[in-house]
KOLPA-676375 format. One record per residue: x, y, z of N, C-alpha, C in turn; residue number from 1. Coordinates in Angstrom, 3 decimals. Example, Ala and Ser with C-alpha at 12.3 -4.5 7.8 and 13.67 -1.06 7.14 Angstrom:
% residues 2
{n_X = 13.190 n_Y = -5.690 n_Z = 7.800 ca_X = 12.300 ca_Y = -4.500 ca_Z = 7.800 c_X = 13.200 c_Y = -3.300 c_Z = 7.800 pos = 1}
{n_X = 12.850 n_Y = -2.250 n_Z = 7.080 ca_X = 13.670 ca_Y = -1.060 ca_Z = 7.140 c_X = 12.900 c_Y = 0.030 c_Z = 7.870 pos = 2}
//
This chain:
% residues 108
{n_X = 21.154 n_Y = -73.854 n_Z = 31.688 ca_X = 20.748 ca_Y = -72.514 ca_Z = 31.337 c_X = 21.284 c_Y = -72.182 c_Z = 29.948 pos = 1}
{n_X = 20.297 n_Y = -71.379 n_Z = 29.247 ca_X = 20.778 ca_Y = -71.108 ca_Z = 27.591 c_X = 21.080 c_Y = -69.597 c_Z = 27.762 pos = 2}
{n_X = 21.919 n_Y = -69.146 n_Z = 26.816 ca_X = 22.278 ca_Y = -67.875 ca_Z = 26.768 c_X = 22.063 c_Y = -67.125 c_Z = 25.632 pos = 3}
{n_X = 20.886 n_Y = -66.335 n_Z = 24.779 ca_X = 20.815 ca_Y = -65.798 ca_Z = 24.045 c_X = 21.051 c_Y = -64.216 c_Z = 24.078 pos = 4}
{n_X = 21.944 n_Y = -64.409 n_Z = 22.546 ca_X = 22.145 ca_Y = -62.721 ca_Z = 22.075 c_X = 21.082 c_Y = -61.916 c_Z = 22.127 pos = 5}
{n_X = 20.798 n_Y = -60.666 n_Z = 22.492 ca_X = 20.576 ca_Y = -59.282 ca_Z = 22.347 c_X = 20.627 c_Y = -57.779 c_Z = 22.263 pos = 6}
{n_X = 20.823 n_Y = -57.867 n_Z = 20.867 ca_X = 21.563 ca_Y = -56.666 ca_Z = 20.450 c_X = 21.117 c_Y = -55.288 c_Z = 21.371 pos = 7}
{n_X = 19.871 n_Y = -55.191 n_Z = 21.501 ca_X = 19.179 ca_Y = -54.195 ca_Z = 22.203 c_X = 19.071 c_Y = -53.955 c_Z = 23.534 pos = 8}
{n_X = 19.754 n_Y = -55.341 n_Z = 24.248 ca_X = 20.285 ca_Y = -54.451 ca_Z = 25.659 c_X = 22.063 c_Y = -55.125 c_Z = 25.856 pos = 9}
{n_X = 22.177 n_Y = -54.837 n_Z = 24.745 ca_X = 23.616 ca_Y = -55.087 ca_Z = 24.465 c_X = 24.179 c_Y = -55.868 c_Z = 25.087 pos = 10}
{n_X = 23.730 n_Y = -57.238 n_Z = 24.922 ca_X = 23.937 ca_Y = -58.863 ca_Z = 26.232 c_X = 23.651 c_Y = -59.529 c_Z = 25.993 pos = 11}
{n_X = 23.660 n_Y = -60.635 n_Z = 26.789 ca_X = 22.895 ca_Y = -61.980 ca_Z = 26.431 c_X = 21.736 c_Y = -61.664 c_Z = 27.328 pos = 12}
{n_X = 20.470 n_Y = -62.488 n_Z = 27.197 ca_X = 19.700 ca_Y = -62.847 ca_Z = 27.889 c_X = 19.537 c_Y = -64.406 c_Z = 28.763 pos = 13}
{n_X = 19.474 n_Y = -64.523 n_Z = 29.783 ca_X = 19.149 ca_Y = -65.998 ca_Z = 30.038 c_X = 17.952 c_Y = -66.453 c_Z = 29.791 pos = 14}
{n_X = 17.956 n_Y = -67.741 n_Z = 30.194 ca_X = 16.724 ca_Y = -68.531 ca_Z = 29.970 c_X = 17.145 c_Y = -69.848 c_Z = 30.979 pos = 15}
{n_X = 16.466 n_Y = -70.077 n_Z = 31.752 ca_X = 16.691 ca_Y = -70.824 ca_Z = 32.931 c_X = 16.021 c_Y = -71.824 c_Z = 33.182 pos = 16}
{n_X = 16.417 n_Y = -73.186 n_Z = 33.252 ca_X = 15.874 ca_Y = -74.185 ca_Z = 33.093 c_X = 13.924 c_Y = -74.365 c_Z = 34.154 pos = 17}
{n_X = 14.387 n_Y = -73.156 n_Z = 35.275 ca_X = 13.128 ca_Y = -72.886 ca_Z = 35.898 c_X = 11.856 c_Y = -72.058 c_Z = 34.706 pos = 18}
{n_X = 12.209 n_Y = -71.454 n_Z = 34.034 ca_X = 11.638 ca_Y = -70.437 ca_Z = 33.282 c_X = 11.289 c_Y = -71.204 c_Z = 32.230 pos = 19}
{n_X = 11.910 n_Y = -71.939 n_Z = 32.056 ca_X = 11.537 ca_Y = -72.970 ca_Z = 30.769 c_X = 10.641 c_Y = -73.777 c_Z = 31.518 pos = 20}
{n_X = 10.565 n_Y = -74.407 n_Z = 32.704 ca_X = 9.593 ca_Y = -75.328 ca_Z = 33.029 c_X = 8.361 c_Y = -74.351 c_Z = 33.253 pos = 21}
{n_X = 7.921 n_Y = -73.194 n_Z = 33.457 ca_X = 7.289 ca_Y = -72.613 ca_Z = 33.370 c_X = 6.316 c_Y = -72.436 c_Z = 32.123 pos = 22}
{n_X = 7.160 n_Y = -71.810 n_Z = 31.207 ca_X = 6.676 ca_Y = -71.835 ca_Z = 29.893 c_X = 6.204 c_Y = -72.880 c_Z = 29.467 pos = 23}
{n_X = 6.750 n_Y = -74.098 n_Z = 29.705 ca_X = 6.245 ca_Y = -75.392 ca_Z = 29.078 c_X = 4.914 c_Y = -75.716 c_Z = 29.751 pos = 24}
{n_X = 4.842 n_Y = -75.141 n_Z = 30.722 ca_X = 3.553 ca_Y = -75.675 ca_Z = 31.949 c_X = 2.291 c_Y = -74.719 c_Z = 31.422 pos = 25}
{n_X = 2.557 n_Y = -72.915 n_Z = 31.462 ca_X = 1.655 ca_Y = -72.070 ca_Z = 31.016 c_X = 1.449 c_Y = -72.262 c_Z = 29.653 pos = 26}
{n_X = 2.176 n_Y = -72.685 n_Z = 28.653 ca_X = 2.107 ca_Y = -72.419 ca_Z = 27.414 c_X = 2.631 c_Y = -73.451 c_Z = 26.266 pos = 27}
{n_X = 2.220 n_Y = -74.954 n_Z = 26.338 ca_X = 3.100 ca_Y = -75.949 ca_Z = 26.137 c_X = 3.150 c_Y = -76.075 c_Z = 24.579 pos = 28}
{n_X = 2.114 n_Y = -75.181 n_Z = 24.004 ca_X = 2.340 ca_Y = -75.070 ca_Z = 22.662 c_X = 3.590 c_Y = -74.530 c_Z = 22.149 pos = 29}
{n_X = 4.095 n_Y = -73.678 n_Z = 22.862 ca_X = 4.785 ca_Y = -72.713 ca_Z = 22.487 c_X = 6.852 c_Y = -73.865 c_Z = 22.172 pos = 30}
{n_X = 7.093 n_Y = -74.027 n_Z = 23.255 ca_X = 8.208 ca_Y = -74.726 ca_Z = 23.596 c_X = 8.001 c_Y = -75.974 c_Z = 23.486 pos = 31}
{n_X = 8.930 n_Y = -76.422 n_Z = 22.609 ca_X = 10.644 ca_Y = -76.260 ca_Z = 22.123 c_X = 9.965 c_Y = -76.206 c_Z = 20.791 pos = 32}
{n_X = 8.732 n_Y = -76.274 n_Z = 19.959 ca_X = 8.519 ca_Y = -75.985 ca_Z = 18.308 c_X = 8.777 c_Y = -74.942 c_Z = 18.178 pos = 33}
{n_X = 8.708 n_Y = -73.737 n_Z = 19.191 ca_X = 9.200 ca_Y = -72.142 ca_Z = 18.670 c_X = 10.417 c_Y = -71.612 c_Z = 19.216 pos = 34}
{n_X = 10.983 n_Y = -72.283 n_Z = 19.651 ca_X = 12.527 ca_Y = -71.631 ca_Z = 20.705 c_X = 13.230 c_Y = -71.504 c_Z = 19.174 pos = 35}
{n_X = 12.889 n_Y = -71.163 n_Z = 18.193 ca_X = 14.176 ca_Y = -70.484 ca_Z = 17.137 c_X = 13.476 c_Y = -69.073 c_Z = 16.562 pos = 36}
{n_X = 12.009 n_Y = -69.003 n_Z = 17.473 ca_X = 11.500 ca_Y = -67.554 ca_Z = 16.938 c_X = 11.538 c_Y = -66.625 c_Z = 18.292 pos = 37}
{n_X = 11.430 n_Y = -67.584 n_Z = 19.309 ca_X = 11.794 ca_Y = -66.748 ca_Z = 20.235 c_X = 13.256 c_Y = -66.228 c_Z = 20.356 pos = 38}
{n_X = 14.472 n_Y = -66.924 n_Z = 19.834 ca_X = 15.717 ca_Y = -66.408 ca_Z = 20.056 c_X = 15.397 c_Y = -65.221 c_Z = 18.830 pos = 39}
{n_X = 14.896 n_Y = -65.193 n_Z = 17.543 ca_X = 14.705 ca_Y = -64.394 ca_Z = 16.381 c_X = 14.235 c_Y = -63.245 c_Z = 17.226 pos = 40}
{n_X = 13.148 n_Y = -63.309 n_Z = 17.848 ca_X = 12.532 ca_Y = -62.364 ca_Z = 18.591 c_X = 13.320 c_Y = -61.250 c_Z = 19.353 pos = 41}
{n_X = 14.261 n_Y = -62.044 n_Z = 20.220 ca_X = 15.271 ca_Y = -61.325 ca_Z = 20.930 c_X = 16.492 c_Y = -60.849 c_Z = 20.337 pos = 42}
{n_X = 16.572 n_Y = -61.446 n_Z = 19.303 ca_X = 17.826 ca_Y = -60.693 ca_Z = 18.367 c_X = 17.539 c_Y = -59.280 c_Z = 17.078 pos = 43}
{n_X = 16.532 n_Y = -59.992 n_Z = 16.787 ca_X = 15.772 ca_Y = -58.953 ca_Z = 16.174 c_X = 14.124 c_Y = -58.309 c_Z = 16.018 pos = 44}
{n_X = 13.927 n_Y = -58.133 n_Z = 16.979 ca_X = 12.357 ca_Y = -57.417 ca_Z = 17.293 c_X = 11.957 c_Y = -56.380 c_Z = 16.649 pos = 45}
{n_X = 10.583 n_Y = -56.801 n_Z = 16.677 ca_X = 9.946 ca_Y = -55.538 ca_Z = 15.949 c_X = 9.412 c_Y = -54.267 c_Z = 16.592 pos = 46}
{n_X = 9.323 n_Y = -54.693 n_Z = 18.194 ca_X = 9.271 ca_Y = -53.516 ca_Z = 19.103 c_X = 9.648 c_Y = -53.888 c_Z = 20.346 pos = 47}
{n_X = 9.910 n_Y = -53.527 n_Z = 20.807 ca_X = 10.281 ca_Y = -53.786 ca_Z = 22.222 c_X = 9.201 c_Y = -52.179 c_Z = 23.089 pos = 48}
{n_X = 9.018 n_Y = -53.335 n_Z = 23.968 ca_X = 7.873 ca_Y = -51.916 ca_Z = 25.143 c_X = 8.283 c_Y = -52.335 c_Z = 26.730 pos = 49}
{n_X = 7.515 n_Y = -51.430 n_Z = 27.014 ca_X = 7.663 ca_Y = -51.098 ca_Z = 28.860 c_X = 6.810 c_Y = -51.429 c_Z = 29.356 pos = 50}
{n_X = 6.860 n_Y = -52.410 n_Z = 30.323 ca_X = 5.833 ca_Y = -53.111 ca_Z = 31.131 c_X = 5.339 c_Y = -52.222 c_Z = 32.286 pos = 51}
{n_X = 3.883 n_Y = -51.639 n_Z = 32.057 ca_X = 3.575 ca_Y = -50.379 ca_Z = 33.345 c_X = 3.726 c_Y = -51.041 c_Z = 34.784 pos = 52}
{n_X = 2.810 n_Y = -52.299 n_Z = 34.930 ca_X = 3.079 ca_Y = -52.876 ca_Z = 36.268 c_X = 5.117 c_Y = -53.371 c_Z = 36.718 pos = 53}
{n_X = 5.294 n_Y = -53.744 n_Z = 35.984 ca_X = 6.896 ca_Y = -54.223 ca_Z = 36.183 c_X = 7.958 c_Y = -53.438 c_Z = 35.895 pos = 54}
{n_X = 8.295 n_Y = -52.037 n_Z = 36.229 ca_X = 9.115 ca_Y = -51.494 ca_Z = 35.587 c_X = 10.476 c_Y = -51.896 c_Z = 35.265 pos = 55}
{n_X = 11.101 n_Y = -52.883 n_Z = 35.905 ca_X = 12.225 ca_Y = -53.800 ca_Z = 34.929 c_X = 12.156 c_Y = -54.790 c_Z = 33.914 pos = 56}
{n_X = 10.773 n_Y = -54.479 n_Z = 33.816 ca_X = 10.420 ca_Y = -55.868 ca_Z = 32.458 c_X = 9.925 c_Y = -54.922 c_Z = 31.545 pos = 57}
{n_X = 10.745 n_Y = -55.694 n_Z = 30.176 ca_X = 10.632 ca_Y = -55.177 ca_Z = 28.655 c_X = 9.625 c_Y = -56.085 c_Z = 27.955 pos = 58}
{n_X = 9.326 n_Y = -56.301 n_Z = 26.912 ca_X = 8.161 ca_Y = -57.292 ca_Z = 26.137 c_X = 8.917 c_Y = -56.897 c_Z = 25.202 pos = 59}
{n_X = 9.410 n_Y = -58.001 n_Z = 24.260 ca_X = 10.101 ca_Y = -57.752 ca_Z = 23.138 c_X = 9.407 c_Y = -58.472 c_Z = 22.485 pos = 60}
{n_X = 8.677 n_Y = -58.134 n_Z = 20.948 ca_X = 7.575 ca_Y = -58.562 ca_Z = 20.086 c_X = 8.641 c_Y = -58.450 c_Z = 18.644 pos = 61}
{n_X = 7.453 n_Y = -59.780 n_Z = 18.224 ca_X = 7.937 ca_Y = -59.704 ca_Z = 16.518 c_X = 6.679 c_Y = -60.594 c_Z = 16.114 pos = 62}
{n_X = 6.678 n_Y = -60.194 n_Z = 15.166 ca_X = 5.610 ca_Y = -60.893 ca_Z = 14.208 c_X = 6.092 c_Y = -62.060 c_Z = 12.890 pos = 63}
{n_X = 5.131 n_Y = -62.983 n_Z = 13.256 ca_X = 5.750 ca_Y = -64.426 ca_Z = 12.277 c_X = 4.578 c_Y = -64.629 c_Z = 11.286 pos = 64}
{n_X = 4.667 n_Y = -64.394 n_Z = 10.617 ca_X = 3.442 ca_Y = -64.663 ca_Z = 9.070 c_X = 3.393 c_Y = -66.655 c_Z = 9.098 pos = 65}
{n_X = 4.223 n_Y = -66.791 n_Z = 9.523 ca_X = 4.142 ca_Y = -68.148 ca_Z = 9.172 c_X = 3.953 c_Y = -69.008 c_Z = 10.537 pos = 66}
{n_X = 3.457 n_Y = -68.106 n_Z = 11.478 ca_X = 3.612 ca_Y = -68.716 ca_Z = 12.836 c_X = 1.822 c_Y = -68.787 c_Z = 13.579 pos = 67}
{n_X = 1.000 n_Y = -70.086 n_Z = 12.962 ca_X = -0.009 ca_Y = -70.397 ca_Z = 13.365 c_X = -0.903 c_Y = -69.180 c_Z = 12.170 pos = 68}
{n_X = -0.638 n_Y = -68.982 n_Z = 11.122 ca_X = -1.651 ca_Y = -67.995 ca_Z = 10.278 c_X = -1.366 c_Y = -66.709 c_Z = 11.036 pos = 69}
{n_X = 0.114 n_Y = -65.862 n_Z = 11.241 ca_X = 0.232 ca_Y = -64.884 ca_Z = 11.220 c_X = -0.105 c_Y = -64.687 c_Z = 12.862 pos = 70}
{n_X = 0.840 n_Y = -64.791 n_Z = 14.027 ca_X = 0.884 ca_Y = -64.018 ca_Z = 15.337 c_X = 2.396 c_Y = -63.609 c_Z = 15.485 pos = 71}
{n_X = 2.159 n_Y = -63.060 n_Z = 17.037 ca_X = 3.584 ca_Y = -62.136 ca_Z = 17.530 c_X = 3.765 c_Y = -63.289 c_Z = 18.575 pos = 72}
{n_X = 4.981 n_Y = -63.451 n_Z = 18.470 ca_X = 5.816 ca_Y = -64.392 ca_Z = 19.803 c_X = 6.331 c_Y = -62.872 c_Z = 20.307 pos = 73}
{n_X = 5.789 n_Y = -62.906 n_Z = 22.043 ca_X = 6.062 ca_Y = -61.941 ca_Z = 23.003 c_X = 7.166 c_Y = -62.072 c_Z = 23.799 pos = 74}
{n_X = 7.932 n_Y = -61.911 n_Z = 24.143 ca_X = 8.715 ca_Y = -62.386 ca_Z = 25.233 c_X = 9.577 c_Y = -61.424 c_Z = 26.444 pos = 75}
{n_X = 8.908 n_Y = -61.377 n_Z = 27.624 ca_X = 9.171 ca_Y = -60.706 ca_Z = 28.535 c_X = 10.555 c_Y = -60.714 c_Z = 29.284 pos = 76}
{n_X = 11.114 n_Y = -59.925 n_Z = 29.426 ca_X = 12.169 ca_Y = -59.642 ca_Z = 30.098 c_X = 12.842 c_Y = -58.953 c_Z = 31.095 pos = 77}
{n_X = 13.237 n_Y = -59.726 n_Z = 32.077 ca_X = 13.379 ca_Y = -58.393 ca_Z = 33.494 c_X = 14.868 c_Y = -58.485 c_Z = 33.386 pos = 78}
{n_X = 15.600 n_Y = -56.926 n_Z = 33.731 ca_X = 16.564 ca_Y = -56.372 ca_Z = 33.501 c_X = 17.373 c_Y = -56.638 c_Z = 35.349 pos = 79}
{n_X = 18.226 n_Y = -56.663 n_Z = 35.820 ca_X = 18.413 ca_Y = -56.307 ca_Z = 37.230 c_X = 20.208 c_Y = -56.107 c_Z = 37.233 pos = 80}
{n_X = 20.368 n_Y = -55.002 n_Z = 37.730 ca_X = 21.507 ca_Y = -54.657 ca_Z = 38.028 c_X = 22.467 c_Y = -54.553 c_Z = 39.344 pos = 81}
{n_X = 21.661 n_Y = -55.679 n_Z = 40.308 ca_X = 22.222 ca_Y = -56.006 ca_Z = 41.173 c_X = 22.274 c_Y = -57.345 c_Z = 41.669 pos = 82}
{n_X = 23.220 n_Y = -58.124 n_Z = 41.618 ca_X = 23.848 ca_Y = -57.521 ca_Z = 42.354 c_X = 25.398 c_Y = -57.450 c_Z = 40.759 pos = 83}
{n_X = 24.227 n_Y = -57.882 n_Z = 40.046 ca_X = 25.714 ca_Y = -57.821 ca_Z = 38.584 c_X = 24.440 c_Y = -57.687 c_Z = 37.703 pos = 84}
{n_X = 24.774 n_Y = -57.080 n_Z = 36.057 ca_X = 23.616 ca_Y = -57.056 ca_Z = 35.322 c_X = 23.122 c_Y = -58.432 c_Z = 34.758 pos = 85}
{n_X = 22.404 n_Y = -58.391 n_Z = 34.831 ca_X = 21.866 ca_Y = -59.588 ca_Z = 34.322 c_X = 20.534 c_Y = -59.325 c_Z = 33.727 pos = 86}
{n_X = 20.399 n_Y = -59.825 n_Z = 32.505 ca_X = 18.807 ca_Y = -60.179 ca_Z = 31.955 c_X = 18.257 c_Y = -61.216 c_Z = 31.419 pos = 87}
{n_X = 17.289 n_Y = -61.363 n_Z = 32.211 ca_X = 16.577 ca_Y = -62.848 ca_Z = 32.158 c_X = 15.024 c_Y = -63.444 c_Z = 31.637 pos = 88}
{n_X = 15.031 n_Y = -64.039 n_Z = 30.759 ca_X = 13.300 ca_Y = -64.414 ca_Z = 30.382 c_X = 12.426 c_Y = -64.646 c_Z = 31.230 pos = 89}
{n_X = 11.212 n_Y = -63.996 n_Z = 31.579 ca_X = 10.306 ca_Y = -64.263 ca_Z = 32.592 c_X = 9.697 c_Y = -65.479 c_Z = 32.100 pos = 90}
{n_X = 9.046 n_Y = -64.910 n_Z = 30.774 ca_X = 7.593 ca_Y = -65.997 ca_Z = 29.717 c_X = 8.053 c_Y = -65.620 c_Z = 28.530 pos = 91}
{n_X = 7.520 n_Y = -66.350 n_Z = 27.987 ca_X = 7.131 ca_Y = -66.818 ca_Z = 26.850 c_X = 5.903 c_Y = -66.877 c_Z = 26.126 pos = 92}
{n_X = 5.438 n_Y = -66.286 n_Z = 24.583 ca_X = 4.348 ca_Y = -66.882 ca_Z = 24.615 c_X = 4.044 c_Y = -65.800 c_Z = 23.221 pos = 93}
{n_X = 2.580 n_Y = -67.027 n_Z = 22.427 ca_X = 2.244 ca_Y = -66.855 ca_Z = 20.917 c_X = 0.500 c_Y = -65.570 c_Z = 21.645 pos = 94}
{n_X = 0.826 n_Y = -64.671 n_Z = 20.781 ca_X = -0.823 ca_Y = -63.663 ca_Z = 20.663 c_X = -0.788 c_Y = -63.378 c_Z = 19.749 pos = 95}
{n_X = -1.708 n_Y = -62.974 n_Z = 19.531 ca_X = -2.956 ca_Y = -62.141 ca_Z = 18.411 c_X = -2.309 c_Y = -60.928 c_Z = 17.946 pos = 96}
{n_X = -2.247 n_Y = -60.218 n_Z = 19.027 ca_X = -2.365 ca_Y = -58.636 ca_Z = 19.423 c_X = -1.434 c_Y = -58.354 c_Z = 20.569 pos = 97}
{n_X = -1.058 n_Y = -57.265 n_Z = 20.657 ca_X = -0.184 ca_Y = -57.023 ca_Z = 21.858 c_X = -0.727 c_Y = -55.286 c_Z = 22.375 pos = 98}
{n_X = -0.862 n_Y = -55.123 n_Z = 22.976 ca_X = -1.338 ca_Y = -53.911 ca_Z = 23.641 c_X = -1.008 c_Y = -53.854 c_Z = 25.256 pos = 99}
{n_X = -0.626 n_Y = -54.664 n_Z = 25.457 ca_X = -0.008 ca_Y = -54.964 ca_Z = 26.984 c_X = 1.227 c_Y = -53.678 c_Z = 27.351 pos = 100}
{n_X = 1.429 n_Y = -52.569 n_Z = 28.018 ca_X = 2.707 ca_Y = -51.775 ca_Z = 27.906 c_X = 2.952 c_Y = -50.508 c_Z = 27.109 pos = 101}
{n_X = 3.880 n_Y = -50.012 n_Z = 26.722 ca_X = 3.829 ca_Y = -48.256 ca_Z = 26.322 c_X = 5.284 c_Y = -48.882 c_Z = 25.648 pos = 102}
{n_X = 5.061 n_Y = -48.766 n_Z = 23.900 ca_X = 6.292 ca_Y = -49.102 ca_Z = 23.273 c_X = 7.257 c_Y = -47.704 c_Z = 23.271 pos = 103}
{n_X = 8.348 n_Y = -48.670 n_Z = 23.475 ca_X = 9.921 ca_Y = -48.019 ca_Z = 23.607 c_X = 10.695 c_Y = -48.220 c_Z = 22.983 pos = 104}
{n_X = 11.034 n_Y = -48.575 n_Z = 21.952 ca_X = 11.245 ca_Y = -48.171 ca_Z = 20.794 c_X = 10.130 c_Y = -49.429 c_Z = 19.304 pos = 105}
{n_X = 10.503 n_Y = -49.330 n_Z = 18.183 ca_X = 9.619 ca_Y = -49.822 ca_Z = 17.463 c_X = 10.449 c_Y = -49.315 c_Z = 16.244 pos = 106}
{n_X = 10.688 n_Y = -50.694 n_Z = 15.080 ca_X = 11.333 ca_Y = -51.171 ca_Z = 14.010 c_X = 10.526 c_Y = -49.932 c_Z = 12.939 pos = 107}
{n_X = 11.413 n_Y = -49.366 n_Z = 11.838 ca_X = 10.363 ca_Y = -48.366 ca_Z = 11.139 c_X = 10.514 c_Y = -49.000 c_Z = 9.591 pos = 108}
//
């Protein structure tokens, strides 16, 4: 299991060798050529939003000019405070566009 910084829920996040086989399975483009924009992502985002269906999952977005001619690496996150806090990567993954959620805060 990897442990990345995030300033914005003041913690680390995990990333779990299950979650990674995931990502690699849904999205095999993505992992291990981008695991240094996804940690970028989580350290410093350009918005972070609220997932309507999941209310403990965040989507933390940033945008890479240099990432496939300009997309956002998304990366979802569920929060849980029981039975200790913990926050953990659901997915992973390169879009276009993001409109998925109701942003909560956003870089000015």
């Amino acid at each position: 299991m990897e442990r990345l910084p995030c300033p914005y829920l003041n913690g680390e996040v995990e990333l779990t060798e299950e979650r990674r086989q995931h990502i690699l399975a849904k999205y095999p483009d993505f992992l291990p050529e981008y695991f240094e924009q996804l940690a970028e992502t989580l350290s410093n985002p350009d918005e972070v939003r609220s997932d309507r269906r999941f209310p403990q999952t965040r989507l933390f977005v940033r945008w890479f000019d240099s990432l496939k001619d300009g997309k956002y690496v998304v990366v979802a996150i569920v929060s849980d405070s029981t039975p200790r806090k913990r926050h953990w990567i659901v997915t992973a993954y390169i879009a276009r566009k993001v409109s998925q959620g109701e942003s909560e805060w956003h870089r000015n």
